[in-house]
C-alpha positions as CSV (number, residue, x, y, z in Angstrom):
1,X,5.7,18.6,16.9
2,X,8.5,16.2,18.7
3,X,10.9,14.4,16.5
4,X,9.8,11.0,18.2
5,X,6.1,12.3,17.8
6,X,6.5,12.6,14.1
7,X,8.6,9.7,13.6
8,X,5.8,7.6,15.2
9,X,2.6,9.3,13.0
10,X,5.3,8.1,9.7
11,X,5.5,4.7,10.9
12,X,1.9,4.6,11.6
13,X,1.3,6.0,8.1
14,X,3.7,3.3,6.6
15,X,2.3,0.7,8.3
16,X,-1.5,1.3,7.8
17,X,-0.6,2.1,3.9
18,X,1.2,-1.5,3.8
19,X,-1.7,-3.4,5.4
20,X,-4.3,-1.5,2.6
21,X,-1.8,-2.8,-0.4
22,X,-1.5,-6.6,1.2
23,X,-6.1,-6.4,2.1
24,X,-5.8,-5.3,-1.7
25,X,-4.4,-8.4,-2.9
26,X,-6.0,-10.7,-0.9
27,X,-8.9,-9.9,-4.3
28,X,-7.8,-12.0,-6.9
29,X,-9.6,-9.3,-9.5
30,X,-7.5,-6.9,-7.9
31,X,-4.5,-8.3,-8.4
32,X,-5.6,-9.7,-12.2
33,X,-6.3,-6.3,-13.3
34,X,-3.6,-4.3,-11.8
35,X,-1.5,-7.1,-14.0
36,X,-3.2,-6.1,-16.8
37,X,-2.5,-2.7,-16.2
38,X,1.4,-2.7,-15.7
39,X,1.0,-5.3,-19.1
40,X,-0.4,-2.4,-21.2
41,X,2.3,-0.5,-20.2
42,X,4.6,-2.3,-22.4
């Protein structure tokens, strides 16, 4: 595979792993338990 070929399927990769996280937190339960997760860490 190409340098440019594999530079493109990474920033495809980034990019469709950045729009899941944001879809994610558009649920507020989501976003309320993850919270309480990193809070139990402590």
């Amino acid at each position: 595979m190409t340098t440019p070929a594999r530079r493109w399927i990474a920033g495809a990769a980034a990019a469709a792993v950045l729009l899941a996280v944001f879809a994610a937190y558009l649920n507020p339960h989501f976003v309320f338990d993850v919270a309480n997760a990193v809070w139990a860490c402590f």
